[in-house]
C-alpha positions in Angstrom: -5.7 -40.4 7.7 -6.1 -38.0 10.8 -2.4 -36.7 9.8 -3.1 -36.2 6.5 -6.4 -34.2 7.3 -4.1 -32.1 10.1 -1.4 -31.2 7.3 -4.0 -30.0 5.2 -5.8 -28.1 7.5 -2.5 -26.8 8.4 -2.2 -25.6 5.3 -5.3 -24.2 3.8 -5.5 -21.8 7.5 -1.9 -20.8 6.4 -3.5 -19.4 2.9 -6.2 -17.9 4.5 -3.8 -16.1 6.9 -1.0 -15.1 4.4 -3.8 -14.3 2.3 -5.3 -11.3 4.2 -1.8 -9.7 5.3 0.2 -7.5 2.5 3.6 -9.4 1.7 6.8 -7.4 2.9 8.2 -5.3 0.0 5.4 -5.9 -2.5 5.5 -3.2 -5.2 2.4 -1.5 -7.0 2.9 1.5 -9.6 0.7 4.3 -8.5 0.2 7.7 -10.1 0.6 10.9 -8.6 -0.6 13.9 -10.9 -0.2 16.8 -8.7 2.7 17.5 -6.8 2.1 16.6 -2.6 3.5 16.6 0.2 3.7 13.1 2.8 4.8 13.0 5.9 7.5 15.6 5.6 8.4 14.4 2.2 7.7 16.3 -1.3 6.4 14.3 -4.5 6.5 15.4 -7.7 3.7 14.7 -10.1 4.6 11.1 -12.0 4.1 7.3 -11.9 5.7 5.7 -9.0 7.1 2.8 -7.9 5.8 2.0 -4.4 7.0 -0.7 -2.4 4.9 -1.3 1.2 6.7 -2.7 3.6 4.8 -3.5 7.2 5.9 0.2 8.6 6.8 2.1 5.6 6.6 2.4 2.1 9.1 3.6 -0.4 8.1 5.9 -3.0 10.2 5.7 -5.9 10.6 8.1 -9.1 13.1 8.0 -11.7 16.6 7.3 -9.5 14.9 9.0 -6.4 13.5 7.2 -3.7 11.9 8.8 -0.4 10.8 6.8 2.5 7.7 7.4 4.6 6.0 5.8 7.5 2.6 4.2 6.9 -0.9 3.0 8.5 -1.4 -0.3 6.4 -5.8 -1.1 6.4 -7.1 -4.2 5.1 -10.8 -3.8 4.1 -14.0 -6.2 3.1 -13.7 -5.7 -0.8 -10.7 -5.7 -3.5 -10.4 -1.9 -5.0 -10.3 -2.3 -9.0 -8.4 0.4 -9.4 -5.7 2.7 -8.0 -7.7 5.4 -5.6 -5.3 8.3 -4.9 -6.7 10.7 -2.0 -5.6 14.4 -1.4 -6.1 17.0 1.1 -6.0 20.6 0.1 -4.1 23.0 3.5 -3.8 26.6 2.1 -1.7 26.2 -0.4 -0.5 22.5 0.0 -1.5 19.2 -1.3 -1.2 16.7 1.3 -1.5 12.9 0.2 -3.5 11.4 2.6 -4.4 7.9 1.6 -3.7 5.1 -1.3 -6.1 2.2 -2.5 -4.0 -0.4 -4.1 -6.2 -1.5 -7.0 -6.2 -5.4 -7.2 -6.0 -5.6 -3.2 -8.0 -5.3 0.0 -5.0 -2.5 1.3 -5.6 1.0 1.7 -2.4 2.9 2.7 -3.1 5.8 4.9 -0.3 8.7 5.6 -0.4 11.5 8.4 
């Protein structure tokens, strides 16, 4: 009985866990309607592809794909809907952050 209650335990804590941290290489599709600029990188305006890895995420449009490092934030309450979060410099757009709609993750770009 003890061993039984252990295995389950085991288990359910593991959900929780897995649960609150974003899988490697999960993909959303996110729009981008203006073009921006991300950590050195230029996107044009389109939907994307974008796979979040634990360091990086891979934007990918049509055949080309640009990588870019990443601050991956897990917050209280699931977003219902993409947020997409610009910064206007002068004359550049800089994509600063990403709310994965359907998730807790907010990805945030220097």
């Amino acid at each position: 009985m003890l061993t039984k209650f252990i295995v389950v335990f085991a288990v359910v804590a593991l959900v929780a866990i897995a649960g609150s941290i974003p899988a490697k290489g999960l993909t959303y599709h996110v729009v981008i309607a203006e073009k921006a600029q991300v950590s050195g990188a230029t996107l044009q305006p389109g939907e994307y592809k974008v796979t979040v890895n634990p360091d990086k995420v891979t934007f990918t449009l049509d055949k080309t794909s640009q990588e870019v490092p990443v601050k991956i934030e897990t917050g209280e309450k699931k977003f219902s809907d993409n947020q997409v979060m610009f910064d206007n410099q002068g004359s550049q757009t800089l994509l600063k952050r990403i709310s994965l709609g359907g998730t807790k993750t907010t990805l945030t770009f220097n």
